[in-house]
LUMSE-518921 format. One record per residue: x, y, z of N, C-alpha, C in turn; residue in three letters. Coordinates in steps of 0.2 Angstrom, whole numbers, plus 5000, padded with zeros to 4 digits. Atoms other than C-alpha are relative to their C-alpha. Last residue first. Layout:
XYZXYZXYZALA...
***
This chain:
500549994995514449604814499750075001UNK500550005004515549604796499549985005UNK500249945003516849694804499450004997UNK500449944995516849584819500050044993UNK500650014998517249434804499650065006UNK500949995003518349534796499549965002UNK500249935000519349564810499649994996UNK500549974996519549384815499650075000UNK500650035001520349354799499450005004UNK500349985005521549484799499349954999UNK500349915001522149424815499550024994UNK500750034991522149224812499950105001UNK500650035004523349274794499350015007UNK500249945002524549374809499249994995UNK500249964994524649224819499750074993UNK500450025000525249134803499450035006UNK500549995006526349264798499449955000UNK500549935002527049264814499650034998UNK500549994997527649114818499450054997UNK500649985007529049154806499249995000UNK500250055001530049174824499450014994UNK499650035007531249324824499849934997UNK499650074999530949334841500349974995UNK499749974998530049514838500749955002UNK499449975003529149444828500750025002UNK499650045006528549304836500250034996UNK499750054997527949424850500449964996UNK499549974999527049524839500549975004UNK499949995005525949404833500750055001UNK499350085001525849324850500350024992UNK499249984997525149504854500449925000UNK499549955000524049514840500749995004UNK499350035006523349324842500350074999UNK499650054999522749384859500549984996UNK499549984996521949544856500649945001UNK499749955003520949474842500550045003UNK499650035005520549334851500350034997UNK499550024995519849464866500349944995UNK499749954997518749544852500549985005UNK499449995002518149394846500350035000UNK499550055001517549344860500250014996UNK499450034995516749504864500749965000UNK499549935002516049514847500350005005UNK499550035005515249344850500350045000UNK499650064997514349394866500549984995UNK499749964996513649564857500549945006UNK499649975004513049444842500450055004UNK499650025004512249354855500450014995UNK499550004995511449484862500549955000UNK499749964998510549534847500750005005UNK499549965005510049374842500650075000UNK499450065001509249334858500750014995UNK499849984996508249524860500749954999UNK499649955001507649494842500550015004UNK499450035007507149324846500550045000UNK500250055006506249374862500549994994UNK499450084999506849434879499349984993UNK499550045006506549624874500249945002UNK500650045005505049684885500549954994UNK500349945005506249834893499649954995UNK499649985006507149704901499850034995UNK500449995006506649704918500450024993UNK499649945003507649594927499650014996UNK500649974997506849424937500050084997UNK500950014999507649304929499550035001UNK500050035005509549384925499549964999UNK500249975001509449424944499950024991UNK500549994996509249274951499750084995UNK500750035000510449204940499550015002UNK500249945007511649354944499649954998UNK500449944998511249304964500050034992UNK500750004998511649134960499750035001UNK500250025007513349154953499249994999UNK500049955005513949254966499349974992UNK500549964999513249114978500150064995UNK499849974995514248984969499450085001UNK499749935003513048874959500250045005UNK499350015003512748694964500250064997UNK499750044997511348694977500649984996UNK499749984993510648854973500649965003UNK499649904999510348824955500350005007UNK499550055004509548624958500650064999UNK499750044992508348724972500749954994UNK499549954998508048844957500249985007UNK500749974992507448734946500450065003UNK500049964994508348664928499450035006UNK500149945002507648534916500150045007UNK500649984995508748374917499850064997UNK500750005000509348274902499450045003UNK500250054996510948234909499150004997UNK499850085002511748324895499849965002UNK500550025008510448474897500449944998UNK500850025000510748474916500149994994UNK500050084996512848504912499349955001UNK499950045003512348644900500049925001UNK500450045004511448734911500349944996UNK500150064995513148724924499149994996UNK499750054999514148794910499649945006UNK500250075003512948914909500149934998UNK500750025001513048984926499749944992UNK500050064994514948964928499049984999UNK499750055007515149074909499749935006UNK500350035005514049204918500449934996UNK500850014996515049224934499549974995UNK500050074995516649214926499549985003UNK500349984995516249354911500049935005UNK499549974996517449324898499850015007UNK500449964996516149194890500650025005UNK499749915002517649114879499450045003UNK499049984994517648944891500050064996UNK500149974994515548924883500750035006UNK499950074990516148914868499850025005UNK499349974995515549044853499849935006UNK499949935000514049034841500650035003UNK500050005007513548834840500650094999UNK499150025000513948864861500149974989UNK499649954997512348974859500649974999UNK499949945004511348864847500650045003UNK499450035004511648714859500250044995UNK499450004997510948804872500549984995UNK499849965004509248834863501150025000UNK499550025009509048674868500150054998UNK499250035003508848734885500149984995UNK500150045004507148844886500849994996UNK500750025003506648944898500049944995UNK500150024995508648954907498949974998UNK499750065000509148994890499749955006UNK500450045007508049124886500249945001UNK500849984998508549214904499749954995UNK500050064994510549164902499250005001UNK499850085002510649224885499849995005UNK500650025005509549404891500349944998UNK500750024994510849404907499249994996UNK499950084994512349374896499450005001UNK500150065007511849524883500149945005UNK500750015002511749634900499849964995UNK500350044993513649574904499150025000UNK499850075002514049634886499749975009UNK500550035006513249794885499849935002UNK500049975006514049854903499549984994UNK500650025004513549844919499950004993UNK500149975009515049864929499749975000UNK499850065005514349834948500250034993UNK500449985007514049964962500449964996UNK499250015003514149864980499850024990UNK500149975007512749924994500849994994UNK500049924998513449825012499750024989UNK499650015007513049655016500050085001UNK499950065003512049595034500750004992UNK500650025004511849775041500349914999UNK499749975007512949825057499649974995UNK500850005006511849815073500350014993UNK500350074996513449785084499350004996UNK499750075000514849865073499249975001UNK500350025007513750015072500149945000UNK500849985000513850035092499750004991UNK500150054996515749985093499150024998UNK500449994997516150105078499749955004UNK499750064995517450025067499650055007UNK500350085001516250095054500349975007UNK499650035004516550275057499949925002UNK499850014995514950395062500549944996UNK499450035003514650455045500449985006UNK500250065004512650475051500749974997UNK500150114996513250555066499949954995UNK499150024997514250705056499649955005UNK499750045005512550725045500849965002UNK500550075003511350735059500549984995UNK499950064996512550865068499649954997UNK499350035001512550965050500449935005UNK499950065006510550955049500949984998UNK500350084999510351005068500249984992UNK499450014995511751185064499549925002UNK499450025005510651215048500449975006UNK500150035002509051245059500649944995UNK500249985004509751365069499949944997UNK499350035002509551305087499850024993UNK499849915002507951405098500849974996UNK499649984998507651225104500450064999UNK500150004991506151195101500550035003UNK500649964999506251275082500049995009UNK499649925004507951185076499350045006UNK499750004994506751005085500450074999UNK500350014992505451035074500450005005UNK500249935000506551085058499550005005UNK499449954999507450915062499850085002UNK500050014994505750825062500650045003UNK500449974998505150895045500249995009UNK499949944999506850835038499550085005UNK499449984996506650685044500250075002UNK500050014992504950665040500550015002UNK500549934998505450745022499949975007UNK499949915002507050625017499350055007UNK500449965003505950465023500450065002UNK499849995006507250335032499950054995UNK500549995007507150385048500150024993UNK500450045002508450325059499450004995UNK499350025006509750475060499449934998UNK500049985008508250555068500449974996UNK500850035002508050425082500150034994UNK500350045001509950435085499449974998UNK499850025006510050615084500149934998UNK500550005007508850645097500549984993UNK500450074998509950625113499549974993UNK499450055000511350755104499649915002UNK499850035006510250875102500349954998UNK500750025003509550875120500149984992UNK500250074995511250885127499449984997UNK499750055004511751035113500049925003UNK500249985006510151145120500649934998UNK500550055002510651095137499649994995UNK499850065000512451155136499449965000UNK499750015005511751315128500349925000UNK499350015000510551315143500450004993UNK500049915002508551345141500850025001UNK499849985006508651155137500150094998UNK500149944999508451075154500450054993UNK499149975004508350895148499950095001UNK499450004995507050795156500750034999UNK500349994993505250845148500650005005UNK500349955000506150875129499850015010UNK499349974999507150705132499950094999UNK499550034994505550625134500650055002UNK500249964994504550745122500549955007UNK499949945000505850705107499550025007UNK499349984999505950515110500150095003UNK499950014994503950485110500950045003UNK500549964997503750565094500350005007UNK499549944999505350485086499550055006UNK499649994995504450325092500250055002UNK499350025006503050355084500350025004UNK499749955006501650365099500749974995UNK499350025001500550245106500350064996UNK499449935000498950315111500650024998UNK500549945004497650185107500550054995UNK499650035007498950065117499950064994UNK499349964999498550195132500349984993UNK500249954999496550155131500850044997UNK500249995006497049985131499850074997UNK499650025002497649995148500150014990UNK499549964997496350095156500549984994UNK500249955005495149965147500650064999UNK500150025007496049825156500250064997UNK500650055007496049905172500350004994UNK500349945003496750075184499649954994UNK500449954997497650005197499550034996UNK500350034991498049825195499650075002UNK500550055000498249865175499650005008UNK500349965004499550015177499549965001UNK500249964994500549895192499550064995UNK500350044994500749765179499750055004UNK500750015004501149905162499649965008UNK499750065006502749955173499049995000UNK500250064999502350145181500049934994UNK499450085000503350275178499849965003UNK499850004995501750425181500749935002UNK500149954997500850375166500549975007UNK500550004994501250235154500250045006UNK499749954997501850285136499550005007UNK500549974992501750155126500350055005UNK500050004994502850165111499550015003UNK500049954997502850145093499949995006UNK499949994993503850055080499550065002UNK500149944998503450015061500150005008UNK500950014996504249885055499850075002UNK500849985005505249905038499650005006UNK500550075002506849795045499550024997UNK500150005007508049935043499649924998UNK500049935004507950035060499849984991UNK500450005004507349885071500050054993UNK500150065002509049835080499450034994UNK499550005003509450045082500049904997UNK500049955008507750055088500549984996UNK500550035004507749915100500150044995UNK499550065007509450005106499449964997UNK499549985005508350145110500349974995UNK500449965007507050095118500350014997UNK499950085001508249965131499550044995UNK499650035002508950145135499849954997UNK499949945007507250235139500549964995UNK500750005006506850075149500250034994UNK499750055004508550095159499549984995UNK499250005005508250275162500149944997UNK499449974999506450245169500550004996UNK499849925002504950245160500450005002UNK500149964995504750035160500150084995UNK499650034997504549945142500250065008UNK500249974994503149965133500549975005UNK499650024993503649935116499550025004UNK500049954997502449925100500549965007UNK500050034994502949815084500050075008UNK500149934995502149845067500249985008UNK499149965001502749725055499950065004UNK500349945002501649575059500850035002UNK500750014997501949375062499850064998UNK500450065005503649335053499149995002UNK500149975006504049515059499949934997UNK500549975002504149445076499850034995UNK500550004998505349335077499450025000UNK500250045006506449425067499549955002UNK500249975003506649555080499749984993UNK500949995000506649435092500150044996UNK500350065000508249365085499450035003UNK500450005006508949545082499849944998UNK499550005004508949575100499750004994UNK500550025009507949665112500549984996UNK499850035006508749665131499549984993UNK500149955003507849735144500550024993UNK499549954997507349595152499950084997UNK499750034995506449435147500750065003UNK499450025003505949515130500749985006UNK499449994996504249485134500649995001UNK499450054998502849455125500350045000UNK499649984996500949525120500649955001UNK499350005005499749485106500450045005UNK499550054999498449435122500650004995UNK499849965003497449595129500849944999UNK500549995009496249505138500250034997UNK500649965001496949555156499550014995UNK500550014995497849415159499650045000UNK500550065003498849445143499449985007UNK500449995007499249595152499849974998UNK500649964997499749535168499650034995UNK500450054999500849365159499450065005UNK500350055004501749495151499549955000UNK500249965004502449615164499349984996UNK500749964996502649465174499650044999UNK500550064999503549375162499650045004UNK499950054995504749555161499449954996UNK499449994996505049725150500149925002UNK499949964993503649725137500649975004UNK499550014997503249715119500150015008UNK499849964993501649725113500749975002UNK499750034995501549655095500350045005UNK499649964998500449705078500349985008UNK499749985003499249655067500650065003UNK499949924997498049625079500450034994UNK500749965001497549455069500150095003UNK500249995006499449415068499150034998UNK499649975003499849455084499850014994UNK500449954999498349355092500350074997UNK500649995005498949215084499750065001UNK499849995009500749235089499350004996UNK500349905004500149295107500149984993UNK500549974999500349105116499650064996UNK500650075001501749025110499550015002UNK500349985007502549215108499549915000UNK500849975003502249225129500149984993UNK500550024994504149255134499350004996UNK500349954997505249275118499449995005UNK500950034997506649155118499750074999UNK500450015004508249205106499249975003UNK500149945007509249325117499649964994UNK500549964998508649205132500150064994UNK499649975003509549055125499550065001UNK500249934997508948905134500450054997UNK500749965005508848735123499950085002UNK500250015006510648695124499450004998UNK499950085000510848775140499949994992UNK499950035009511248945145500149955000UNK499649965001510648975166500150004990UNK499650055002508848975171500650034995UNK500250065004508449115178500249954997UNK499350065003508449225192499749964995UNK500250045005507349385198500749944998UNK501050014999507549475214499849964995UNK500549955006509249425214499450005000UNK499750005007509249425229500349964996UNK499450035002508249425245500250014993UNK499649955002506949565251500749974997UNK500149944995505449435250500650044998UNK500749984998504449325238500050055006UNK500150004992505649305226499650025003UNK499749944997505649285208499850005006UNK500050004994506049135197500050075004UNK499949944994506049115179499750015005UNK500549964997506148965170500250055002UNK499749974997506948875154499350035005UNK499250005001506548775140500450045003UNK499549974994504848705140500750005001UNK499550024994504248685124500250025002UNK500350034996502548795117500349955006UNK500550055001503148805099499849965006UNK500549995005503948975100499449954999UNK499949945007504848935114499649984997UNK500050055007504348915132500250034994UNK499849965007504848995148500049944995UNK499450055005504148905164499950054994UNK500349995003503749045180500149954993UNK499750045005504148995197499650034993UNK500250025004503849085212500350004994UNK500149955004505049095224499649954995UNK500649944996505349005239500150064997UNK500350014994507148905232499550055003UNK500649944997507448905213499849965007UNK500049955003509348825210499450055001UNK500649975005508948655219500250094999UNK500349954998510548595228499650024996UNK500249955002511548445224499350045002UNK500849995001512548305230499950064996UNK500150015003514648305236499249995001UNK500450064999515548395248499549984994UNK499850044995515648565248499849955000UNK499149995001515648685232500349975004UNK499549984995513848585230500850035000UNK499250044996513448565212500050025006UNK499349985000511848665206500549945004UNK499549994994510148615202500750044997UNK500550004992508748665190500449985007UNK500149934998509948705174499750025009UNK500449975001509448565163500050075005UNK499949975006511348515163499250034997UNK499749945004511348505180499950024994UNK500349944997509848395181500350075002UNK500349975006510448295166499550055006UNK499649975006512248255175499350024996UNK499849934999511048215192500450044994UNK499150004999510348065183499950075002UNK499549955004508448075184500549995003UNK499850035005507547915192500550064993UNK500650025003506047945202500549984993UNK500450064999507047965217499849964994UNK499750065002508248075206499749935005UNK499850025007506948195204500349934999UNK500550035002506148215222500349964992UNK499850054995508148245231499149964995UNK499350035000508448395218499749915003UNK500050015007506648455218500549964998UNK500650025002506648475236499949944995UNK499850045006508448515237499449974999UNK499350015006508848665247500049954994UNK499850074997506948695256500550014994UNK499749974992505748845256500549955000UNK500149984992504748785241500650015002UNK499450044996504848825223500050005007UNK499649984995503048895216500549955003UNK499650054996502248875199500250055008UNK499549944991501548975188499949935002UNK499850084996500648825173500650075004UNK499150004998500448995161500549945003UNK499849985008498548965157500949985000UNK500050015002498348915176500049984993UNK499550034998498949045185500149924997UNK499349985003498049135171500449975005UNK500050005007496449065176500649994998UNK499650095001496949055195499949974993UNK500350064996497049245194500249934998UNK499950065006498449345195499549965000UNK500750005005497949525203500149964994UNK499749985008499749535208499550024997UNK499849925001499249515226500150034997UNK500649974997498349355224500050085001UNK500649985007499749295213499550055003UNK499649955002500849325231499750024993UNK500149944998499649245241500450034998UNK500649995002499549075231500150085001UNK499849985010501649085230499250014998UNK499749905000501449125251499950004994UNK500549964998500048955250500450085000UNK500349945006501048855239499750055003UNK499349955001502048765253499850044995UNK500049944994500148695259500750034999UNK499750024992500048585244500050085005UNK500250064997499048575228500350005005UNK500950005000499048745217499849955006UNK500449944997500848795221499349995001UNK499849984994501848635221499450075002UNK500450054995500848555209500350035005UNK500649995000501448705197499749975005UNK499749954996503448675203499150035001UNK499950004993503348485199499650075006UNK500750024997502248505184500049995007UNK500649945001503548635176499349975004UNK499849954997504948515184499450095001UNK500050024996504348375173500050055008UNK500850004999504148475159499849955006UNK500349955001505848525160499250015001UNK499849994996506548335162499750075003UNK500250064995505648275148500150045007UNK500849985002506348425136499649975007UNK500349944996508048385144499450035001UNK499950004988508048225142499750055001UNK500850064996507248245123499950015007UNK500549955001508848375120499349975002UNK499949954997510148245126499350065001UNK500350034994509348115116500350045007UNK500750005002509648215102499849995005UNK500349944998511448255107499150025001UNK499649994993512048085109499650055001UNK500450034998511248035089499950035010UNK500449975001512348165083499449975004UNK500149944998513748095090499250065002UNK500150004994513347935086500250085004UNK499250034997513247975068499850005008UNK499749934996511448005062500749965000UNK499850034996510647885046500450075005UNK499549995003509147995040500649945005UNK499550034996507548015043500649974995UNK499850095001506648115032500649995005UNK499250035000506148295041499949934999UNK499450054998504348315042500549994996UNK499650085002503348435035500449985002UNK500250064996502248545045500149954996UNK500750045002502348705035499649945003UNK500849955001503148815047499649964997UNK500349984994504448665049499450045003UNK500350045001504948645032499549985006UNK500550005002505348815032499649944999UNK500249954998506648795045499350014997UNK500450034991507148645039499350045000UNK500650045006507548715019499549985006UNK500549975002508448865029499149964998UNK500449984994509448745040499350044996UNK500550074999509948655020499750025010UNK500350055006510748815014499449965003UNK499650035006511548875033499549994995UNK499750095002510848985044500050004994UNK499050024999510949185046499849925002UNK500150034993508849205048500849975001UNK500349984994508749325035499949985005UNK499849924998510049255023500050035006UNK499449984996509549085026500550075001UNK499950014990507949135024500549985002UNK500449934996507949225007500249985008UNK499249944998509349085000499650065004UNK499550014993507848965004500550055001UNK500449994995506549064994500449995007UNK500850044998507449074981500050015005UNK499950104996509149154977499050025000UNK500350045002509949354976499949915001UNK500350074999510949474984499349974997UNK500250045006511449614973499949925004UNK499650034997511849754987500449904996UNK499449974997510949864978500449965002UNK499649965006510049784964500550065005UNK499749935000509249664975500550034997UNK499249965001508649514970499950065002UNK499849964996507449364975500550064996UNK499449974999506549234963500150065003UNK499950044995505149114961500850015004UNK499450025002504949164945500449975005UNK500450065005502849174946501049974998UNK500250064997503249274963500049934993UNK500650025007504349404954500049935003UNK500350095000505249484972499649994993UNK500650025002506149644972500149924999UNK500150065000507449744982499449984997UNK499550015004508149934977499749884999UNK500050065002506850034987500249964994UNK500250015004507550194991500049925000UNK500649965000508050245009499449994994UNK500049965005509550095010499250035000UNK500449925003510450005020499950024996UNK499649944998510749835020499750054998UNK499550015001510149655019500650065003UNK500150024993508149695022500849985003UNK499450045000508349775006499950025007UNK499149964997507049925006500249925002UNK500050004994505449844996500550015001UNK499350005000504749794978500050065007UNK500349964994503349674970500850035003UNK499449984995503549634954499750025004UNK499750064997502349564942500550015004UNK499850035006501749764936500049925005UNK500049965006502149854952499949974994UNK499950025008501849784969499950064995UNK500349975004502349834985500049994996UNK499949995008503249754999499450044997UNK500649955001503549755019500050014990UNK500049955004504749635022499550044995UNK499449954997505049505036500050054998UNK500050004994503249415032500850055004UNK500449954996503249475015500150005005UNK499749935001504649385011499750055003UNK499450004993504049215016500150064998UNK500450034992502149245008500650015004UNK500549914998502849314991500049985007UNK499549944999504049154991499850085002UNK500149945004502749034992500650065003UNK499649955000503448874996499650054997UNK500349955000502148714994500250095003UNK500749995004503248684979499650005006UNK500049955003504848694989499350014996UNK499749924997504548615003500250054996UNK500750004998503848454992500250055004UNK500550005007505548454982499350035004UNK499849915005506648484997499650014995UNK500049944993505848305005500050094997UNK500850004998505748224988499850055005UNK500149985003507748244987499150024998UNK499849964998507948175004499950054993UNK500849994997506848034998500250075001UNK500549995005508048014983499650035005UNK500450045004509648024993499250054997UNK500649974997510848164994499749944997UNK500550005005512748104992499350005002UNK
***
């Protein structure tokens, strides 16, 4: 059972919640009237079917018909639970979590995560001190110095160097008091396979610490100072390290993100730590060449424009790609850097400057732009096999845009390049877009819900005008079950919504939509949702009420009137005299629908 504070806590997270604010940040809107309305972040769709009414504090889409508050929007869109959502926002705003009693379990893991933290920041001051202050830093000074790092941004960053040695860090640590069980499990040594101790994991490589969002250290990366391998390593997966959900740098660029209104992407830390060094600071790095769809939510709670720049060779182009196929139904806008002569943005800067660099952002192009001269520059298309090789690289960027005409105007672009009739690119466009669900490549970016068409009849819109007037104003409640019971509402989803008003009005309470969420099944809460926020051509007033309750009674009595017939017929048929009494209930239900 939820105590008071904990109920105080949700309370004050939710009022100062502004639901316009969180949504925006994922999902691009447009107002119309008190609505605002935008492509379902949930699931596919060209037309915008989703909208928000801020003063109702409510979500719905009429395609796939999710619906809810503020919280239900973020557990949605960030796939946690109910009460992680409540955190999650509690935590943007900077209210503290009420303590609570833990279970020793829970407790175990806390102080687990602390260790680590502690242990991490110890290790970032170890590996820093090591470069700036001792004579083992001098190849890790001399390898900045070649990068064109200065000692600004050496440090900004807190760069580091591991020395030349097995256990340095290992044999420094537990002098001072670390258990070896929390220096494996933060990653920074390793187990001997022989014999027992441990071995420092970064040896004679500079050090980089990887923070999250909020600036704790939670992992590093290490890269060599000579022909050794892996050139790069990194911390392995811990319970704070999770490199599909870190993005290098965002503890630093989010403010400059959101004033730019817009997020450099790049390949590595290095990548990113040479750019932001050049004064060019809404930049991060997706620690590879891997973009999932935790950074891509990530970044859209900060701006919806996000530019790549990730190398030019084959694997680059590839890690452009699948970013698209993650970012296709978020709303951001994508476009690409295009840096000369397959150079990484690092080695672009060192040679050619800041402005050079900036100069190229300028330039960015829309994706599909970029995609079609790429695969135009390296695809020899004066061939009939290079003509269907070329089409075939483009059909995933075009199958991506949402907008009919751009599409269509890109298609009759590419038809034209490649001497192809234009109706032969609109057929291969339409035989990829029905690409077959158990498709490994849809599978992995598949949507969240899928488009679901609903009956809509009289009666289930008569509901949603009771449940709208009702939800305004609960006495009227009593009028409605005066008129019909709430168990003969045929419709299960609306009978469970009022049945759950009812119970607040016998407690005296006045419904919310965090009281909604927390006891209504999610079906039930998305037609509440939409039963709130639905336009109803002006008509939630008396007339409207009246109305729709005399179409809820007709219902019911219409399903009584099926029911006493066929017991009516039944106990004839038994030769039981039942019958006539059944039969009397018949005729009587008719004229009351006769006289509706």
């Amino acid at each position: 059972m939820r105590s008071a504070r904990m109920d105080e806590f949700v309370e004050q997270v939710r009022s100062q919640s502004d639901i316009l604010r969180v949504v925006q940040s994922y999902v691009p809107l447009k107002r119309k009237g008190n609505r605002y309305w935008g492509c379902c972040p949930f699931h596919h769709e060209n037309t915008p079917s989703f909208s928000v009414v801020p003063d109702k504090g409510f979500f719905y889409c009429f395609g796939c018909h999710a619906g809810g508050n503020v919280f239900k929007f973020l557990s949605l869109i960030e796939n946690v639970s109910y009460f992680e959502a409540i955190k999650l926002q509690a935590e943007k705003l900077g209210i503290p979590l009420p303590e609570r009693q833990q279970s020793p379990q829970e407790i175990a893991r806390q102080r687990e995560i602390s260790d680590l933290r502690k242990v991490n920041e110890m290790a970032r001051d170890f590996f820093h001190n090591c470069l700036t202050m001792t004579r083992m830093g001098e190849t890790g000074r001399a390898y900045f110095a070649g990068r064109g790092i200065s000692p600004e941004t050496i440090k900004e960053f807190r760069l580091g160097y591991a020395p030349n040695a097995w256990d340095k860090l290992s044999v420094a640590f537990q002098k001072r008091g670390v258990k070896q069980e929390l220096l494996l499990a933060s990653g920074l040594t390793v187990q001997r396979s022989h014999g027992s101790g441990l071995y420092d994991r970064f040896r004679n490589r500079v050090v980089i610490p990887i923070a999250d969002e909020r600036g704790r250290v939670v992992g590093f990366g290490g890269r060599v100072l000579d022909a050794s391998t892996p050139k790069y390593l990194n911390t392995p997966e811990t319970i704070l390290f999770n490199k599909r959900r870190i993005l290098f740098g965002l503890d630093r660029s989010h403010r400059a993100i959101q004033e730019q209104g817009y997020a450099i992407v790049v390949e590595g830390y290095m990548d990113a730590i040479s750019v932001f060094g050049a004064g060019i600071h809404n930049v991060v790095a997706s620690l590879g060449t891997s973009f999932t769809t935790d950074h891509c939510k990530l970044l859209l709670r900060y701006a919806s424009e996000i530019y790549f720049c990730y190398d030019s060779d084959e694997a680059g182009q590839n890690a452009t790609i699948r970013a698209l196929s993650i970012l296709r139904d978020t709303g951001a806008v994508v476009r690409v850097i295009v840096v000369p002569d397959g150079k990484d943005p690092d080695e672009y800067i060192r040679r050619h400057g800041a402005d050079a660099f900036r100069q190229l952002v300028r330039q960015a192009l829309p994706l599909v732009e970029y995609r079609l001269q790429y695969v135009l520059k390296h695809v020899d298309y004066s061939t009939l096999e290079g003509k269907v090789k070329a089409l075939h690289a483009m059909l995933p960027v075009l199958g991506s845009i949402r907008e009919p005409a751009i599409r269509s105007e890109y298609s009759k672009k590419l038809a034209q390049t490649l001497l192809l009739d234009e109706g032969v690119v609109r057929d291969e466009l339409q035989r990829y877009a029905r690409k077959p669900e158990g498709d490994p490549a849809v599978l992995e970016h598949a949507p969240i819900r899928q488009a679901v068409k609903q009956q809509d009849g009289a009666v289930r819109r008569a509901g949603r005008i009771i449940i709208h007037m009702v939800w305004q104003d609960l006495s009227l409640l009593q009028h409605v079950i005066s008129v019909l019971p709430l168990t003969g509402i045929n419709d299960t989803v609306q009978r469970e919504i009022l049945l759950f008003l009812q119970d607040l009005s016998s407690r005296g309470e006045a419904p919310d939509d965090v009281t909604a969420a927390e006891h209504l099944s999610e079906d039930a809460a998305a037609e509440l949702s939409r039963a709130l926020i639905e336009d109803l051509g002006g008509r939630v007033d008396t007339e409207a009420y009246n109305d729709s309750l005399k179409v809820l009674r007709k219902a019911y009595l219409n399903a009584l009137f099926l029911e006493h017939s066929r017991r009516a017929d039944e106990y004839m048929q038994a030769g039981n005299h039942a019958y006539v009494e059944e039969l009397h209930e018949v005729m009587k239900i008719k004229n009351e629908m006769d006289g509706l």
